[in-house]
C-alpha positions, 0 to 999 in steps of 0.5 A, spaced: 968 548 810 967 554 806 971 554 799 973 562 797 971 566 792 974 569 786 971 576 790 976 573 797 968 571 801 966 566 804 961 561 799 956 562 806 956 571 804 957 570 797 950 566 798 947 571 802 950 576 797 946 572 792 940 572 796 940 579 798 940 581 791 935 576 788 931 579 793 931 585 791 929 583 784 923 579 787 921 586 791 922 590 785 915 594 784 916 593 776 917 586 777 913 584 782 910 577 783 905 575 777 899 575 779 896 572 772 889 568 772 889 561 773 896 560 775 898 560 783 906 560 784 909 554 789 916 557 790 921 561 788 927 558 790 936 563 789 941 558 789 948 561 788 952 556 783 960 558 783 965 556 777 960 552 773 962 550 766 957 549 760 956 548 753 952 552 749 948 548 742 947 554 737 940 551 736 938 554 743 943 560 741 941 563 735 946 567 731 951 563 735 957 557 734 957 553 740 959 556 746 963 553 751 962 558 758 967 555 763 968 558 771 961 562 771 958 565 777 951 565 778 946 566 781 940 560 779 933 563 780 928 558 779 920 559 780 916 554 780 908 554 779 902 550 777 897 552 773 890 551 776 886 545 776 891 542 771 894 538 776 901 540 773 908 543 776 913 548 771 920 550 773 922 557 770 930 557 771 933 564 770 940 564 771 943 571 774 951 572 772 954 575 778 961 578 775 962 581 768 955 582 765 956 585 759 949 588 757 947 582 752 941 578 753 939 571 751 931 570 752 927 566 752 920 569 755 919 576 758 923 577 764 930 579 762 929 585 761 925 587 767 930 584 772 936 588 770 935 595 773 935 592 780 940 587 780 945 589 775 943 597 776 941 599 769 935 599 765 940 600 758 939 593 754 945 594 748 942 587 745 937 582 745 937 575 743 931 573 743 929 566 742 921 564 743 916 559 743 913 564 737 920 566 734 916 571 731 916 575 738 922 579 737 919 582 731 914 584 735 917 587 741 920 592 735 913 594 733 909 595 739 915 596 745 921 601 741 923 604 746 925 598 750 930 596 747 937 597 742 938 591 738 934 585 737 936 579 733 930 576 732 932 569 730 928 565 725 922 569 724 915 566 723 911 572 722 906 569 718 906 562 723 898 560 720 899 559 714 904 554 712 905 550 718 899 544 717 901 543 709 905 538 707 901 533 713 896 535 708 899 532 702 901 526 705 895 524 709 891 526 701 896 521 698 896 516 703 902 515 703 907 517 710 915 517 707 920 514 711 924 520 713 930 517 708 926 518 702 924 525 704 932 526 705 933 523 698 929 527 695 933 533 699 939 531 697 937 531 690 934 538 690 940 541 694 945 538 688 940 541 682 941 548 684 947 549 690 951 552 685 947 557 682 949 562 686 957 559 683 958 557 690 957 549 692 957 550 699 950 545 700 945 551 701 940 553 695 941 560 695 939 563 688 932 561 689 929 564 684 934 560 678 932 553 681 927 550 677 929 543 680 923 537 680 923 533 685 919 528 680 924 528 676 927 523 683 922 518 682 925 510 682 932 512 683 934 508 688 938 511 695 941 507 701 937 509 708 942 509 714 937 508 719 934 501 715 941 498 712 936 498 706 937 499 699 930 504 697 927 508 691 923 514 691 917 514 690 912 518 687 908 519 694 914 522 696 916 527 691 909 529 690 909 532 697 916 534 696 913 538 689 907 541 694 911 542 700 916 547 698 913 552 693 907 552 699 900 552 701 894 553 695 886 552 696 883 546 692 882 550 686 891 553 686 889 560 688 895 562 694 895 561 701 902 562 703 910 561 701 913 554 702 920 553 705 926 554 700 927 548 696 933 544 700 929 545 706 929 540 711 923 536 709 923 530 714 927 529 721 927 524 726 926 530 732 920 532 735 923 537 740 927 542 738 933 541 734 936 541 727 933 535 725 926 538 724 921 539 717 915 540 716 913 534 713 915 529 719 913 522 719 915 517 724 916 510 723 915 503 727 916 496 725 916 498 718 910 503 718 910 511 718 905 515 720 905 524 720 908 527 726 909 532 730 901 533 729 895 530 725 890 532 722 884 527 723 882 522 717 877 526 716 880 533 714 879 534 707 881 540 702 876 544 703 876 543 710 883 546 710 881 552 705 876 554 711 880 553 717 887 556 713 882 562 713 878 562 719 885 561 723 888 568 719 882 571 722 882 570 729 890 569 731 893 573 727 893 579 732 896 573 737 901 570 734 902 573 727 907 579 728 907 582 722 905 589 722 910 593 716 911 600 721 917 600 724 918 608 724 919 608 732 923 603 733 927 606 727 926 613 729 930 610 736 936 608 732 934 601 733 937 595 730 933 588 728 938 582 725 934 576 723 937 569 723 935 565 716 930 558 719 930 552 714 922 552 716 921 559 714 921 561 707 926 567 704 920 568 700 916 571 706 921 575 709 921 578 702 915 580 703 916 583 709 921 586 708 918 589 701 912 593 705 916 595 712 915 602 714 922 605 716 
């Protein structure tokens, strides 16, 4: 027995409908199969999902409350491939709205805008939402592709990626000290206390950077209650250190400047390793009393002047991979483009600034 469709078809020809277009997108000489080194596709799979409600988290929706999507009708297009040698299988789901498209993309990879012309009928993109691996992406599609888009909200732009990321892991593993997530939290709550009202609004955001003059020393042996320990904790000197070197950024080992910090009242530690609010740059984990550094190490072995060499030596060779911050904007402007960028707590304002300073437009 077949269920009828908002359209008054059969499921069974609203299936076929569904196939019929998604294999168009599959023939479509613009965007025809990937032949991509090293990788061989498996299958490649169009299912019709009718009436499907879901709950859309803001972390995977930038720029976005949650959103709750009820009685939608897709067609679900899943390729699945492995890389090879590696022994691997990966699914790649996109999901095709089949009624009442209205011109706006949320993507996370490179496919969306390829596949809208043979099933929707249009290549006009009135919006891209663009969430990536390298959510600096957005940026450069503006720099390098302006023609190819209207508006882009480039969430969260990392387009300095290298030279902040592995500091505050550096600190710590210099101290030999691993704070407990609470400590960190401590410190935090401290610092967001200090300054939260200079902006004369105390909504729990710093947002008048450059009147905080908050130090975290000033946190060493106050003592704080850790939810995740039922335990009664003082800050330590460790933890304020790393906080005091996390926040203002990188500097070589004789105090000349690498780059800018996160904001003071960013996320210092969190208990997520994926990709949730939950997330700092100065991470640990902790296990039967004993923290270490997380999401990555360092090596024992790392010293400062081996991070000052790799900080340099990183710049050089991947900046033109994953860094996106090329001033000269002009084509995407001379379009009559939009960019819209969404504050990261990871990413310092600072950094934006500075961007924002030498921009070309």
């Amino acid at each position: 027995m077949f269920s009828t469709s908002p359209c008054g078809i059969s499921c069974a020809e609203y299936l076929l409908y569904c196939r019929s277009r998604a294999s168009r997108i599959s023939s479509h000489p613009s965007i025809s199969q990937p032949r991509t080194f090293g990788l061989k596709v498996l299958d490649f799979a169009v299912n019709l999902v009718e009436n499907y409600n879901f709950e859309a988290k803001s972390i995977l929706y930038y720029g976005h409350p949650i959103t709750v999507a009820e009685d939608v009708n897709i067609c679900n297009v899943t390729v699945t491939y492995t890389h090879l040698g590696q022994n691997d299988t990966v699914h790649v789901e996109t999901w095709l709205l089949m009624d009442n498209f209205n011109g706006r993309l949320q993507s996370i990879g490179r496919g969306g805008w390829a596949i809208k012309k043979p099933l929707w009928g249009s290549t006009q993109v009135f919006v891209l939402e663009w969430l990536f691996s390298r959510w600096e992406k957005g940026m450069m599609l503006a720099q390098r592709y302006p023609e190819a888009w209207d508006c882009i909200n480039a969430c969260a732009p990392a387009i300095n990626w290298n030279q902040f990321f592995m500091w505050p892991q550096l600190i710590m593993q210099e101290l030999d000290y691993f704070p407990h997530p609470c400590e960190m939290n401590a410190v935090l709550a401290a610092a967001i206390e200090a300054c939260d009202g200079l902006d004369g609004n105390s909504d729990g955001i710093v947002s008048n950077e450059d009147a905080c003059d908050f130090d975290p020393m000033d946190v060493v042996g106050k003592s704080f209650n850790c939810p995740n320990t039922a335990n009664l904790m003082s800050a330590t000197e460790e933890a304020t250190k790393t906080a005091k070197s996390t926040w203002p950024g990188p500097t070589t080992i004789d105090g000349k400047f690498i780059w800018y910090g996160p904001n003071t009242g960013a996320q210092l530690s969190g208990q997520s390793l994926r990709l949730t609010n939950d997330i700092g740059l100065s991470m640990t984990t902790c296990s039967n009393g004993t923290c270490k550094g997380a999401p990555v190490g360092l090596g024992e072995n790392m010293s400062r002047e081996a991070f000052d060499t790799y900080a340099q030596e990183a710049a050089q060779r991947c900046e033109s991979v994953i860094e996106t911050n090329d001033p000269d904007l002009t084509a995407f402007y001379m379009k009559g483009g939009k960019i819209l960028n969404i504050t990261e707590p990871m990413i310092s304002s600072f950094q934006s600034r500075a961007q924002d300073t030498t921009t070309i437009r």
